[in-house]
Structure formats: structure tokens, C-alpha cells
PDB file of N, H, CA, C and O in Angstrom:
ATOM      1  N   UNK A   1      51.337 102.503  90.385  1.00  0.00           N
ATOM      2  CA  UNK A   1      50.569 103.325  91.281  1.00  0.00           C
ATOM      3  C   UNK A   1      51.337 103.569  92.573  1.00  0.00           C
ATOM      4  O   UNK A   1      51.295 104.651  93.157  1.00  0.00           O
ATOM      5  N   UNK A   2      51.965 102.634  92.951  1.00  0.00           N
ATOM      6  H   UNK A   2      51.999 101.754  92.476  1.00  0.00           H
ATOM      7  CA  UNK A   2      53.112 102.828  94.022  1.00  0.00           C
ATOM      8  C   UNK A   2      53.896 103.880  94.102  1.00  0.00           C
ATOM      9  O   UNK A   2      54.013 104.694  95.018  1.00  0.00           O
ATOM     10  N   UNK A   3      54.502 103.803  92.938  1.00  0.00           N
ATOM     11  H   UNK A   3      54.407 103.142  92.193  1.00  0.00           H
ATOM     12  CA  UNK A   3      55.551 105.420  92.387  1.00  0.00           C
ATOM     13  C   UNK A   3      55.121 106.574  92.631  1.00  0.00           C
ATOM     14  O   UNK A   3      55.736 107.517  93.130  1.00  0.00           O
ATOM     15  N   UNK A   4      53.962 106.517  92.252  1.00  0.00           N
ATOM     16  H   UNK A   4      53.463 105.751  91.847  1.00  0.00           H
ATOM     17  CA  UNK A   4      52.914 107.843  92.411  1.00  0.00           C
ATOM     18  C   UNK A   4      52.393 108.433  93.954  1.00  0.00           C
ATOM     19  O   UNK A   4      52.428 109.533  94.505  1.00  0.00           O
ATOM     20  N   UNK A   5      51.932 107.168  94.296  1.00  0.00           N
ATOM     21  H   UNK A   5      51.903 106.275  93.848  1.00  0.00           H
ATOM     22  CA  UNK A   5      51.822 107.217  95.930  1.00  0.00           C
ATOM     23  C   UNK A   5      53.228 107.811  96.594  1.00  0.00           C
ATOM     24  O   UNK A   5      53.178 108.885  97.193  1.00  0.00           O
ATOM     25  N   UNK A   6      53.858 107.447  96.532  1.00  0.00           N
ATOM     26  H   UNK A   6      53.899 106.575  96.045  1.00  0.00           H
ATOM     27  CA  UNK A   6      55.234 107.471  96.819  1.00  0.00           C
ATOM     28  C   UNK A   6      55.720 109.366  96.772  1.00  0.00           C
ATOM     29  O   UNK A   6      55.971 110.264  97.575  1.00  0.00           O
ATOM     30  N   UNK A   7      55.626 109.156  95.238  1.00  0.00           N
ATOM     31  H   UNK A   7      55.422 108.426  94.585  1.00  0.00           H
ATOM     32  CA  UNK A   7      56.071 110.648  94.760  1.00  0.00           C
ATOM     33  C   UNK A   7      55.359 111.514  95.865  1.00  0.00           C
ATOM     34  O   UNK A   7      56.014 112.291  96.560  1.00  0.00           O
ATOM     35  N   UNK A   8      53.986 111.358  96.007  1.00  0.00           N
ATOM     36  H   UNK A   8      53.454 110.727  95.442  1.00  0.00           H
ATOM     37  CA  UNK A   8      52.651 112.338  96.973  1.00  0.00           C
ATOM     38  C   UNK A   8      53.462 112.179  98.181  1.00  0.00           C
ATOM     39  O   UNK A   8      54.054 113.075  98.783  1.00  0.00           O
ATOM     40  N   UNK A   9      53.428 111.151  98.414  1.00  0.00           N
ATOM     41  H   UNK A   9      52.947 110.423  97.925  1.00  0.00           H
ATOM     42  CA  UNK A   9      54.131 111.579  99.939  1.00  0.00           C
ATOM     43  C   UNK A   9      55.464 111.830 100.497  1.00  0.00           C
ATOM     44  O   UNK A   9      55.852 111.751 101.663  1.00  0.00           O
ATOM     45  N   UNK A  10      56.172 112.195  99.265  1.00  0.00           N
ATOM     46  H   UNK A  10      55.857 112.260  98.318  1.00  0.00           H
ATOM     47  CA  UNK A  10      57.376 112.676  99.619  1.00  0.00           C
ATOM     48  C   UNK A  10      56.897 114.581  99.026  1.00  0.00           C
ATOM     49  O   UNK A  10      57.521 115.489  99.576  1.00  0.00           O
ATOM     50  N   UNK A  11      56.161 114.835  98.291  1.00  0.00           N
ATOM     51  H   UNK A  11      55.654 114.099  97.845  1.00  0.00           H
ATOM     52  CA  UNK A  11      55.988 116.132  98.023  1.00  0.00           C
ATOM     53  C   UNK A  11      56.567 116.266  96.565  1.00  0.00           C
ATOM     54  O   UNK A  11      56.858 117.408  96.209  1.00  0.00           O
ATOM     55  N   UNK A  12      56.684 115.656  96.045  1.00  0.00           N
ATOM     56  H   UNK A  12      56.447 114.729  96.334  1.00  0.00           H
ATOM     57  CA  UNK A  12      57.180 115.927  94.763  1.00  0.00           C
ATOM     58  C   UNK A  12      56.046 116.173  94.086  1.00  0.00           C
ATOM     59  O   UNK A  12      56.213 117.079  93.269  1.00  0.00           O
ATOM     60  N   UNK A  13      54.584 115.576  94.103  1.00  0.00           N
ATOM     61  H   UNK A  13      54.449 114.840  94.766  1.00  0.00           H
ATOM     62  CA  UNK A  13      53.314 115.728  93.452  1.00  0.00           C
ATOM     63  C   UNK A  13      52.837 116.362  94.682  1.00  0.00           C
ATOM     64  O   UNK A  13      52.607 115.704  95.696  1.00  0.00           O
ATOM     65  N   UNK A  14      52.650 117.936  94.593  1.00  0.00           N
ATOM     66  H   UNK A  14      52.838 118.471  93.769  1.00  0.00           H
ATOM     67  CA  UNK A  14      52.251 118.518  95.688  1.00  0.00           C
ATOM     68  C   UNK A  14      50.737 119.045  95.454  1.00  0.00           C
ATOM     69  O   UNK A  14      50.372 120.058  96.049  1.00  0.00           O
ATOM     70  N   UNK A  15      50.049 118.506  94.776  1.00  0.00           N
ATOM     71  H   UNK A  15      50.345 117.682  94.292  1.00  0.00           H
ATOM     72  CA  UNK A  15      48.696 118.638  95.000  1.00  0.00           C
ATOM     73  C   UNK A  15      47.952 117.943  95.005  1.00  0.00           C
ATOM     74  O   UNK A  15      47.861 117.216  94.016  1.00  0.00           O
ATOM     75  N   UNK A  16      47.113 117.797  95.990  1.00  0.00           N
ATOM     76  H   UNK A  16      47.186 118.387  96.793  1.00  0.00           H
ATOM     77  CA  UNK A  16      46.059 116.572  95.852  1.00  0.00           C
ATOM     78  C   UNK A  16      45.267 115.827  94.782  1.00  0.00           C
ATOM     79  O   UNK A  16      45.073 114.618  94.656  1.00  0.00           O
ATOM     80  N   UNK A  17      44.742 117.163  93.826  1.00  0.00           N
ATOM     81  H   UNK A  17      44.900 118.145  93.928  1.00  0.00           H
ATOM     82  CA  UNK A  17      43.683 116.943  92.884  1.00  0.00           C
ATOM     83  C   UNK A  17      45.125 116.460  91.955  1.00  0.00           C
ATOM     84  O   UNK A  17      45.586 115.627  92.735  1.00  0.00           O
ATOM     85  N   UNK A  18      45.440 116.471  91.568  1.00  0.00           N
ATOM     86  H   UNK A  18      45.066 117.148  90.934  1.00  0.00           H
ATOM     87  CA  UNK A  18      46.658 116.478  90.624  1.00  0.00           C
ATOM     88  C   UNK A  18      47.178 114.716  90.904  1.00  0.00           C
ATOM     89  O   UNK A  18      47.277 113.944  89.950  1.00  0.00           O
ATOM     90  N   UNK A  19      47.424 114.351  92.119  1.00  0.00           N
ATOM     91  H   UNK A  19      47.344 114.978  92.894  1.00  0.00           H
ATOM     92  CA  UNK A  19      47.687 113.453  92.432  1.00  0.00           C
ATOM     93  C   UNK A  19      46.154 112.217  92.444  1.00  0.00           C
ATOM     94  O   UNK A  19      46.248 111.045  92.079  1.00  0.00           O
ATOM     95  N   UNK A  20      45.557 112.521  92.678  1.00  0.00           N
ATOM     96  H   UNK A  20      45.481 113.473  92.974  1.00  0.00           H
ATOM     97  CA  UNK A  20      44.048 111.987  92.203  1.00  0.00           C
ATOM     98  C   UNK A  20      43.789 111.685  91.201  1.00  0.00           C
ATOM     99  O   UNK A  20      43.492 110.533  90.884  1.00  0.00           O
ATOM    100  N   UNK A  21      43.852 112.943  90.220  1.00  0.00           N
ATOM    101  H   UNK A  21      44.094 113.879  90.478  1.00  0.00           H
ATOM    102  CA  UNK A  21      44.099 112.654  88.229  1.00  0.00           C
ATOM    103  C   UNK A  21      44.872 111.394  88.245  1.00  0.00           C
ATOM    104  O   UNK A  21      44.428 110.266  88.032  1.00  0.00           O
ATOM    105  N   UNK A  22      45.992 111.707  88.503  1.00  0.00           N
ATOM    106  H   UNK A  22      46.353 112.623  88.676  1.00  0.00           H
ATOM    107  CA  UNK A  22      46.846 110.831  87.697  1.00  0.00           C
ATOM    108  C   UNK A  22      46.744 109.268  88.104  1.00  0.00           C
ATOM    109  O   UNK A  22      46.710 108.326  87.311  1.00  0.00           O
ATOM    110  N   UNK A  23      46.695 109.187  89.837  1.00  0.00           N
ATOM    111  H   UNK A  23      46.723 109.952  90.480  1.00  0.00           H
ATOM    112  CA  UNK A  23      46.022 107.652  90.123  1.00  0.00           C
ATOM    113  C   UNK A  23      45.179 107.219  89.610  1.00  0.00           C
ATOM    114  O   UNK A  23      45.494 106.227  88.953  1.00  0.00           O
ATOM    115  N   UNK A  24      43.994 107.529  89.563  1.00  0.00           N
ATOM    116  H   UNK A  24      43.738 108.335  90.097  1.00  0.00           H
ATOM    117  CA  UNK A  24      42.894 107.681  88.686  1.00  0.00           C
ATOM    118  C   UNK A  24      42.991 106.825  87.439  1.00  0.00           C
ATOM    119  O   UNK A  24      42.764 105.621  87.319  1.00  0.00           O
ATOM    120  N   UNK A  25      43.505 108.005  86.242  1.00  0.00           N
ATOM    121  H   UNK A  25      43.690 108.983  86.340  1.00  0.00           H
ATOM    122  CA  UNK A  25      44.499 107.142  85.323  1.00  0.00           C
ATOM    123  C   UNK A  25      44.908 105.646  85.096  1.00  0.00           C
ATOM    124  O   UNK A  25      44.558 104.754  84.323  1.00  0.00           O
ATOM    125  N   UNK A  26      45.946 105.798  86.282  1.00  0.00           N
ATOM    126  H   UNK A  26      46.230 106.523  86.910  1.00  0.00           H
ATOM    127  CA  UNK A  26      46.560 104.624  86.145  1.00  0.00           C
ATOM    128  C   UNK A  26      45.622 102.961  86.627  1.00  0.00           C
ATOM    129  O   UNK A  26      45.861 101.839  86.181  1.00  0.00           O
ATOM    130  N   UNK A  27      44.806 103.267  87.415  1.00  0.00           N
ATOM    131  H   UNK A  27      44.612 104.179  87.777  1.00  0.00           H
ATOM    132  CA  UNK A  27      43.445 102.424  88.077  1.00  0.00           C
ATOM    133  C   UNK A  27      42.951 102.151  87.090  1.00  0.00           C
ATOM    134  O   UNK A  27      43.018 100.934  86.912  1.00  0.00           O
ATOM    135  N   UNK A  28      42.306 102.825  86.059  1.00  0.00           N
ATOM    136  H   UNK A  28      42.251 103.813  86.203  1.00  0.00           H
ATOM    137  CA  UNK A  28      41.538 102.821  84.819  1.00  0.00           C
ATOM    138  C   UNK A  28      42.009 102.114  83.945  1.00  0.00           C
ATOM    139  O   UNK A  28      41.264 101.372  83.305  1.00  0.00           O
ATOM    140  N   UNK A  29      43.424 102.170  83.687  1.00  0.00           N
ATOM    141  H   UNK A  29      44.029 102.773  84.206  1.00  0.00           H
ATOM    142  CA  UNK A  29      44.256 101.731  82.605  1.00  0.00           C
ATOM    143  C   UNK A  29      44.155 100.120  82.675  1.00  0.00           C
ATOM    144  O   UNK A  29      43.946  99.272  81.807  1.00  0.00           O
ATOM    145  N   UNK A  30      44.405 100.041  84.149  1.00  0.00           N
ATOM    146  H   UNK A  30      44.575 100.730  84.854  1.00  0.00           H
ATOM    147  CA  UNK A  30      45.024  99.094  84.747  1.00  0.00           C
ATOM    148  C   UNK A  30      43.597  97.731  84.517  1.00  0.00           C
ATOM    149  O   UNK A  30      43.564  96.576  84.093  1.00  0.00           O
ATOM    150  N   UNK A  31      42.714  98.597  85.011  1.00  0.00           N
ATOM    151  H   UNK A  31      42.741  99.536  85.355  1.00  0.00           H
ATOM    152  CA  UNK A  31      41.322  98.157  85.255  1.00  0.00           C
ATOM    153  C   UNK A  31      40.693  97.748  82.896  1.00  0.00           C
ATOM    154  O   UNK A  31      39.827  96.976  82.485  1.00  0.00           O
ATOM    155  N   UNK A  32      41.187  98.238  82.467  1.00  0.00           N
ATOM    156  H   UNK A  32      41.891  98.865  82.800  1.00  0.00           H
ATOM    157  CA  UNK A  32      41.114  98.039  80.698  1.00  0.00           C
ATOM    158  C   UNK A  32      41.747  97.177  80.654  1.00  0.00           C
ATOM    159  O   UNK A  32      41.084  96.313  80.081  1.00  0.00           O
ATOM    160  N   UNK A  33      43.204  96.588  81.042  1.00  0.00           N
ATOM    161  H   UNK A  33      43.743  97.290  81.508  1.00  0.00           H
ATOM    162  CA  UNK A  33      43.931  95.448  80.743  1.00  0.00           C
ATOM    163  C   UNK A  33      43.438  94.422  80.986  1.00  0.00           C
ATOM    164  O   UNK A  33      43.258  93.560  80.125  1.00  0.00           O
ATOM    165  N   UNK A  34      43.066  94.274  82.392  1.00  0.00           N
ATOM    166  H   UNK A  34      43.212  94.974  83.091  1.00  0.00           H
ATOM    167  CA  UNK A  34      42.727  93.040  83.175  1.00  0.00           C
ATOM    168  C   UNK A  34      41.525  92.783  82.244  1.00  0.00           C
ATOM    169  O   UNK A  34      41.299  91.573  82.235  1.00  0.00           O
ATOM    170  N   UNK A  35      40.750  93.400  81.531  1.00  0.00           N
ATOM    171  H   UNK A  35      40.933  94.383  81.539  1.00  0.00           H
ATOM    172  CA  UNK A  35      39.535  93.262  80.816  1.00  0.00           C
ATOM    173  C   UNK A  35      40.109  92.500  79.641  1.00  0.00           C
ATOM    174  O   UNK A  35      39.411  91.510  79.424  1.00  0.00           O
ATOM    175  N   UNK A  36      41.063  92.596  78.857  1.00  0.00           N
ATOM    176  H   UNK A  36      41.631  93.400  79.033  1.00  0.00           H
ATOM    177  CA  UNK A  36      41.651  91.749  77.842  1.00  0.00           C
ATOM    178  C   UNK A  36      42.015  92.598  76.888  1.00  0.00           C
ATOM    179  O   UNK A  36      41.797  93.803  76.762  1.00  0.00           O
ATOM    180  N   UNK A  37      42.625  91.792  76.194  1.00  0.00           N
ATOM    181  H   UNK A  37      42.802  90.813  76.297  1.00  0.00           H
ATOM    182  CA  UNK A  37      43.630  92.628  74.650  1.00  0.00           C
ATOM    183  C   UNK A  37      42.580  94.066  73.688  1.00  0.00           C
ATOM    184  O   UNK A  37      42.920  95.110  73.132  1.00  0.00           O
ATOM    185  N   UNK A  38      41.377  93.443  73.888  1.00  0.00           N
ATOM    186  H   UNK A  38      41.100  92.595  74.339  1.00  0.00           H
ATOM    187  CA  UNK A  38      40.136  94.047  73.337  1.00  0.00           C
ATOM    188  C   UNK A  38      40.328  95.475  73.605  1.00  0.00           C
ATOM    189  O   UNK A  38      40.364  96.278  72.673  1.00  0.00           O
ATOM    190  N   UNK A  39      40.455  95.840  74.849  1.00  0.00           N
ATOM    191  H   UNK A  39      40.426  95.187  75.605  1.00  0.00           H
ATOM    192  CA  UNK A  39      40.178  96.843  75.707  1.00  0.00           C
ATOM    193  C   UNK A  39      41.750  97.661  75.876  1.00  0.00           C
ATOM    194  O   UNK A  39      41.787  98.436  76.833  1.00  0.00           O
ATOM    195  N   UNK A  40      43.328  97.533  74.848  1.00  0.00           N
ATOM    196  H   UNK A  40      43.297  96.903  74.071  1.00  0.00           H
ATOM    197  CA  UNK A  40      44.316  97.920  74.994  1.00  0.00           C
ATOM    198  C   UNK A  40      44.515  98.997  74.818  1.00  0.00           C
ATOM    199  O   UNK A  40      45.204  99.809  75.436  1.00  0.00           O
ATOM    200  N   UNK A  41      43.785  99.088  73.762  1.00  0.00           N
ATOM    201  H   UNK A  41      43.225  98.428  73.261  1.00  0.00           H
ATOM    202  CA  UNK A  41      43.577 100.622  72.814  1.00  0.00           C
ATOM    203  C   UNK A  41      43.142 101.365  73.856  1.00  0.00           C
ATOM    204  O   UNK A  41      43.467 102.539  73.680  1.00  0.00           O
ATOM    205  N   UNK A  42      42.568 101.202  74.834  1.00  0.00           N
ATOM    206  H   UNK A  42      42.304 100.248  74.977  1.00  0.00           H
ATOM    207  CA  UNK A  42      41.210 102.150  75.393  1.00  0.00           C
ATOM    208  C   UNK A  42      42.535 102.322  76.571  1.00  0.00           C
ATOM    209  O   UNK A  42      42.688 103.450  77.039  1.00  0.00           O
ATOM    210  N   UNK A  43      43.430 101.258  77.012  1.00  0.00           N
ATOM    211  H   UNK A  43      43.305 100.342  76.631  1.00  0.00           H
ATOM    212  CA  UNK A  43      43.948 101.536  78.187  1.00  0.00           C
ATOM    213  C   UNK A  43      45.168 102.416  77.753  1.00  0.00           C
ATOM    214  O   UNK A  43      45.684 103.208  78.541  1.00  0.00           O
ATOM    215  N   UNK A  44      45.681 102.220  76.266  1.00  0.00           N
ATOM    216  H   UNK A  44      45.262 101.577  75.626  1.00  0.00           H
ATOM    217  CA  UNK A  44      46.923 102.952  75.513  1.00  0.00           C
ATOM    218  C   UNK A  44      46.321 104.540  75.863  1.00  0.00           C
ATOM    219  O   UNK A  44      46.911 105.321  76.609  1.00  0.00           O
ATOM    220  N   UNK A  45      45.164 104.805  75.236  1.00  0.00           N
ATOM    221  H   UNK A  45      44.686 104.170  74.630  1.00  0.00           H
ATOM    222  CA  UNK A  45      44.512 106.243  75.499  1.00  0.00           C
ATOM    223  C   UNK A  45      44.639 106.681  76.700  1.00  0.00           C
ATOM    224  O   UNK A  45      45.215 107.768  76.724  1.00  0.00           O
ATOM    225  N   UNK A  46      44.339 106.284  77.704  1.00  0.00           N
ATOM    226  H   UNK A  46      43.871 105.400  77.684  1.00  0.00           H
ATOM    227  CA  UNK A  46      44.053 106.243  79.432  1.00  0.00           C
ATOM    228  C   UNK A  46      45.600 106.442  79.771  1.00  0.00           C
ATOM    229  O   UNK A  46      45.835 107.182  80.726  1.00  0.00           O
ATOM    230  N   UNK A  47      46.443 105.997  79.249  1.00  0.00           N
ATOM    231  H   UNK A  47      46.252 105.396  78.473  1.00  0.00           H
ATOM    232  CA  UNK A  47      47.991 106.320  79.654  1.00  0.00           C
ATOM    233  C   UNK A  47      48.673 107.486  78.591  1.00  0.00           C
ATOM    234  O   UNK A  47      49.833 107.896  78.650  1.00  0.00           O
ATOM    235  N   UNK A  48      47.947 107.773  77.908  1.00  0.00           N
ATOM    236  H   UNK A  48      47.005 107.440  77.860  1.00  0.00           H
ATOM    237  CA  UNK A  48      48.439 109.278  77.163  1.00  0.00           C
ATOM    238  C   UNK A  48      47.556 110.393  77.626  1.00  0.00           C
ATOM    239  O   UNK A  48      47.860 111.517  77.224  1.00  0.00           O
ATOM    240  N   UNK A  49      46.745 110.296  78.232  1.00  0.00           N
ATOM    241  H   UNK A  49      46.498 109.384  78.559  1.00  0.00           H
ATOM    242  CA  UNK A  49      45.809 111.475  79.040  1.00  0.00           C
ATOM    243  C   UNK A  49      46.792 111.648  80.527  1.00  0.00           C
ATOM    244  O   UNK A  49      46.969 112.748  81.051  1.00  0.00           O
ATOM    245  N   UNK A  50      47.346 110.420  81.046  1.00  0.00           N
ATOM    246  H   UNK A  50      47.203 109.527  80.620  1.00  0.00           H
ATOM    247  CA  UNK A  50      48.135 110.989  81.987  1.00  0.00           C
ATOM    248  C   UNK A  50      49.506 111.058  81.620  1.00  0.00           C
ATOM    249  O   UNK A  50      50.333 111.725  82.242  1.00  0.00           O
ATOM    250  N   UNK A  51      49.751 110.375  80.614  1.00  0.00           N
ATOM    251  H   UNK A  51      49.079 109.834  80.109  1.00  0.00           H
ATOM    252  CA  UNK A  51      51.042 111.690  80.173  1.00  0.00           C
ATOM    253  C   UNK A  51      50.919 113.088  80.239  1.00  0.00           C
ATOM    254  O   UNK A  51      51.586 113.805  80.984  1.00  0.00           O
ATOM    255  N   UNK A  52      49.920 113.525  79.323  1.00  0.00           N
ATOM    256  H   UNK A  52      49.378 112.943  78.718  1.00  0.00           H
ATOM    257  CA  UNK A  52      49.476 115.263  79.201  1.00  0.00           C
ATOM    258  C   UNK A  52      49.607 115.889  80.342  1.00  0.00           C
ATOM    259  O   UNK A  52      49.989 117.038  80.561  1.00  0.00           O
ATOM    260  N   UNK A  53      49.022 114.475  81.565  1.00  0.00           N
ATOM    261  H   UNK A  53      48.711 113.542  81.387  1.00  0.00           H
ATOM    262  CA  UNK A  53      48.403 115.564  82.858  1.00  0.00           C
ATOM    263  C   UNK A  53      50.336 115.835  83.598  1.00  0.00           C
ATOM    264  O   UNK A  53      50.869 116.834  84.081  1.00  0.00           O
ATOM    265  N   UNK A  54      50.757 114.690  83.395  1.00  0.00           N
ATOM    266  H   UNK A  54      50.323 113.879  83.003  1.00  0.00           H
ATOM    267  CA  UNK A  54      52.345 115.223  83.905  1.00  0.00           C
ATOM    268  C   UNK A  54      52.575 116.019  82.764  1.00  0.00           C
ATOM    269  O   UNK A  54      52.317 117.012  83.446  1.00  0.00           O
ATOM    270  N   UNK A  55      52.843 116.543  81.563  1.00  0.00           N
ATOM    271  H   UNK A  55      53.052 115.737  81.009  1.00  0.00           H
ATOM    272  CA  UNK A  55      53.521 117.332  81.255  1.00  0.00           C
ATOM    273  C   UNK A  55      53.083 118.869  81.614  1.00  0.00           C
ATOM    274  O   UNK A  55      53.914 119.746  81.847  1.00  0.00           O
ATOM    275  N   UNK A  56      51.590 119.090  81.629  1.00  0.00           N
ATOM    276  H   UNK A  56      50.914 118.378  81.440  1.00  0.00           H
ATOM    277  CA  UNK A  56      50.695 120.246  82.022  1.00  0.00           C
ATOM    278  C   UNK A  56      50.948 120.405  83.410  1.00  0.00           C
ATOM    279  O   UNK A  56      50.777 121.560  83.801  1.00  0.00           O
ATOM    280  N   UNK A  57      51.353 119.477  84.379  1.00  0.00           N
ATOM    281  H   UNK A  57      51.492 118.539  84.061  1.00  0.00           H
ATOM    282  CA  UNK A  57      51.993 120.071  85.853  1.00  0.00           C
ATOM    283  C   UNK A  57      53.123 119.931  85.995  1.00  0.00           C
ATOM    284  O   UNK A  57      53.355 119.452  87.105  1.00  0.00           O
ATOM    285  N   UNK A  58      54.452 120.204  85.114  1.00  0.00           N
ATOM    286  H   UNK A  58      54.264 120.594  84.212  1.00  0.00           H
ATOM    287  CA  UNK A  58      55.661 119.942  84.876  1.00  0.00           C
ATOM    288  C   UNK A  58      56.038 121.153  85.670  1.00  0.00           C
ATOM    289  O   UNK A  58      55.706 122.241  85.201  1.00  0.00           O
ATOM    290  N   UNK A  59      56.516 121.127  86.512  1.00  0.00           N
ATOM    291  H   UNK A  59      56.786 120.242  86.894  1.00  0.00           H
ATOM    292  CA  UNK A  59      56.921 122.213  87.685  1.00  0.00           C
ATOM    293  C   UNK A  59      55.867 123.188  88.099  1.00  0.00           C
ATOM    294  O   UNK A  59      56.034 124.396  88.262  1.00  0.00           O
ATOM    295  N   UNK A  60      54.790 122.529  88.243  1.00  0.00           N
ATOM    296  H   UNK A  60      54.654 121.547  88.110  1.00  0.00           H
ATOM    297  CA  UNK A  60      53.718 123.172  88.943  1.00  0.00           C
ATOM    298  C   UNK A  60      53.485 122.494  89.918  1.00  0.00           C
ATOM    299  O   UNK A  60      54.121 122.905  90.889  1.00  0.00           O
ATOM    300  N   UNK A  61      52.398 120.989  90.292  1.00  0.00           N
ATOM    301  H   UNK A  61      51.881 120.656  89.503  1.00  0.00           H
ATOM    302  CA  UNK A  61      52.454 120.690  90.944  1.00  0.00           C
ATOM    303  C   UNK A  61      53.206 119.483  90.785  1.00  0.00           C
ATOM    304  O   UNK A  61      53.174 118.696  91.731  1.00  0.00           O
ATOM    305  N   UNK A  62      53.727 119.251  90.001  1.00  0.00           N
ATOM    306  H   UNK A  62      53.753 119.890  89.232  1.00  0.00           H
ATOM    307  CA  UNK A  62      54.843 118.012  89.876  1.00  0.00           C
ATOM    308  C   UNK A  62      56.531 118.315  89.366  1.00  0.00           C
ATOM    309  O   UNK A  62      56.975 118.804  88.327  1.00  0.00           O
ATOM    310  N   UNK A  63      57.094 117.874  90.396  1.00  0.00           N
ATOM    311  H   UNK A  63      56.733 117.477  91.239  1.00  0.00           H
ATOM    312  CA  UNK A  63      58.732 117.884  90.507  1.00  0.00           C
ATOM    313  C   UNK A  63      59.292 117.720  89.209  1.00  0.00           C
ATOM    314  O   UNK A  63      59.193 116.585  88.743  1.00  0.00           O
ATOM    315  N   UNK A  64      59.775 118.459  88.615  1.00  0.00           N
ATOM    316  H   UNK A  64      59.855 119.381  88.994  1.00  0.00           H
ATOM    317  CA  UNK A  64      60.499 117.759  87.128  1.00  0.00           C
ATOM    318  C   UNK A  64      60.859 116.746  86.826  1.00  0.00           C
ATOM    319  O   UNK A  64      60.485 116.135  85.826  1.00  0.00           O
ATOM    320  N   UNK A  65      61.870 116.277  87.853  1.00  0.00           N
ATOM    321  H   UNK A  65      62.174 116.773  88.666  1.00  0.00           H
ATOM    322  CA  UNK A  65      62.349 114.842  88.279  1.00  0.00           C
ATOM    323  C   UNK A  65      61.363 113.708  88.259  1.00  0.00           C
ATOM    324  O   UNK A  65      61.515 112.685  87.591  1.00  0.00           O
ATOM    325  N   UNK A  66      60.157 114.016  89.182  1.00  0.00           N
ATOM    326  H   UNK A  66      60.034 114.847  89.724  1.00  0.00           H
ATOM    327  CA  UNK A  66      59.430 112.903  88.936  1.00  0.00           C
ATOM    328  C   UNK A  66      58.697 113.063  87.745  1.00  0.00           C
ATOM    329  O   UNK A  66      58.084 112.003  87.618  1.00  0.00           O
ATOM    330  N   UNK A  67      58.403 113.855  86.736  1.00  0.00           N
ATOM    331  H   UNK A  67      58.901 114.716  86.839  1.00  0.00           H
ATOM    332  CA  UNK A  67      58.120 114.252  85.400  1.00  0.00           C
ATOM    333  C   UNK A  67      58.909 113.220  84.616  1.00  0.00           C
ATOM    334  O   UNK A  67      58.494 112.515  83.697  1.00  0.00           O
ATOM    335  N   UNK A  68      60.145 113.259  85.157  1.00  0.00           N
ATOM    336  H   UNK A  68      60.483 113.832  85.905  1.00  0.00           H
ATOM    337  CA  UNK A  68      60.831 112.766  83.661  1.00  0.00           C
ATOM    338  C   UNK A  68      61.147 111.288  84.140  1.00  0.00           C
ATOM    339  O   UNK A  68      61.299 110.429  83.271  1.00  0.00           O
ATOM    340  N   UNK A  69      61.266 110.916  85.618  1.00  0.00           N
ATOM    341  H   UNK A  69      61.142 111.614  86.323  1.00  0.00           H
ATOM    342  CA  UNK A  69      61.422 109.604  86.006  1.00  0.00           C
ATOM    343  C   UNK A  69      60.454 108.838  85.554  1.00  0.00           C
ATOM    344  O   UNK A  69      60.804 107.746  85.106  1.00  0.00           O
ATOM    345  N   UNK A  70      58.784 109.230  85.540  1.00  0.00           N
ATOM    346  H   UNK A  70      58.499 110.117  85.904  1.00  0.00           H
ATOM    347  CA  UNK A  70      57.943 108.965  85.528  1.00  0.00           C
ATOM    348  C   UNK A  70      57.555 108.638  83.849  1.00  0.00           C
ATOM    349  O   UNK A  70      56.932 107.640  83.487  1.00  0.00           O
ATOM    350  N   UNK A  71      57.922 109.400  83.202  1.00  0.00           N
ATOM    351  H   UNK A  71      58.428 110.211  83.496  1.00  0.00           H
ATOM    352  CA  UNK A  71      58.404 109.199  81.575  1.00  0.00           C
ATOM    353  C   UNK A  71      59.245 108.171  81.087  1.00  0.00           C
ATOM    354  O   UNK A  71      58.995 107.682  79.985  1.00  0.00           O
ATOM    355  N   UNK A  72      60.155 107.798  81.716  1.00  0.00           N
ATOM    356  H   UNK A  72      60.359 108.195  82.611  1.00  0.00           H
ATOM    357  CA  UNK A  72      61.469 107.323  81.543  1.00  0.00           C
ATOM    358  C   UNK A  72      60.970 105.488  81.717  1.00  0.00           C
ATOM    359  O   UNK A  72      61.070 104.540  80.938  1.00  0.00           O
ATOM    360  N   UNK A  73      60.502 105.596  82.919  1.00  0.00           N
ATOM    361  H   UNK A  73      60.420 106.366  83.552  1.00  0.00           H
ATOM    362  CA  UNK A  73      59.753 104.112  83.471  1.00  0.00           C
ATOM    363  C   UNK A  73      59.307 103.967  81.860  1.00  0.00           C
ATOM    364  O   UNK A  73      59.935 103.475  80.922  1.00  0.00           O
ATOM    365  N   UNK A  74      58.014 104.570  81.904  1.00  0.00           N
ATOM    366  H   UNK A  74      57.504 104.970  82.666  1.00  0.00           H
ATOM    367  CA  UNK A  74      56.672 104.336  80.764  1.00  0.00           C
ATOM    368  C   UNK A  74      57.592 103.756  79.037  1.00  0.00           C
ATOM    369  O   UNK A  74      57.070 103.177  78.084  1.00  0.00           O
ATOM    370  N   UNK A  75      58.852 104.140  79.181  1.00  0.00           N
ATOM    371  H   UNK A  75      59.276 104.610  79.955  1.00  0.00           H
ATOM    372  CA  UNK A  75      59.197 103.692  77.879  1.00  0.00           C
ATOM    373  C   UNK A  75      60.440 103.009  78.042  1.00  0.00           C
ATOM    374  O   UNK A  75      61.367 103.108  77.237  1.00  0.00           O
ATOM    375  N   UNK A  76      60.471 102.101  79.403  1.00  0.00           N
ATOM    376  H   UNK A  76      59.718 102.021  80.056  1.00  0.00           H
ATOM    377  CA  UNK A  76      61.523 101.076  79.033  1.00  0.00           C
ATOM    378  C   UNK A  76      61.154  99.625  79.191  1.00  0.00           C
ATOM    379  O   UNK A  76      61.968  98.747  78.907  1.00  0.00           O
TER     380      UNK A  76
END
């Protein structure tokens, strides 16, 4: 969630609502784990809805760069 914060206030995620989605997201996800293994599936889903939402603002309101940095993290 840091990254994200981060990205917003440098302008790379230049829209609010956009930047909201995707925190959002990641809160939720985050908030399914801490709940236990039970609840992974539900947080796996919750992190492929904000995949979509970065690829659907892939040089709209989100920087390519942080598009693909932001990708890149998620699968190492």
C-alpha cells in the first residue's frame, strides 16, 4: 500500500478515484489474509480485480511504469 501511496503522490496514479480503487483492493486483500488460509481464495480474487483495474488505467490514469513495476513486484 506504500508503493501505491507513493506512486499518488508523485503523479504517476493521477487520479484520485483510481487511486482509491486500487488501495481499497489492497486493504481488503490484506484484511482476507489476516483472517486465515480459509479466506486466500477470496484475497487471491481481491488481487486480480486490482490487477484489471491497473491494466484498464494503463496510460490513463496510471504511468506505464508504475503498471508494470507494480506487476513485476506481484510476481516475484
Amino acid at each position: 500500500m506504500k508503493i501505491t501511496k507513493e506512486a499518488y503522490e508523485l503523479r504517476w496514479i493521477n487520479k484520485q478515484d483510481v487511486y482509491d480503487g486500487l488501495n481499497d483492493k489492497l486493504v481488503a486483500a490484506r484484511e482476507n489474509i489476516k483472517k486465515g488460509w480459509w479466506n486466500y481464495h477470496t484475497a487471491r480474487n481481491i488481487i486480480e480485480a486490482y490487477n484489471h483495474l491497473l491494466d484498464a488505467q494503463r496510460d490513463n490514469a496510471i504511468d506505464e511504469m508504475t503498471t508494470e513495476c507494480s506487476i513485476t513486484m506481484q510476481t516475484n
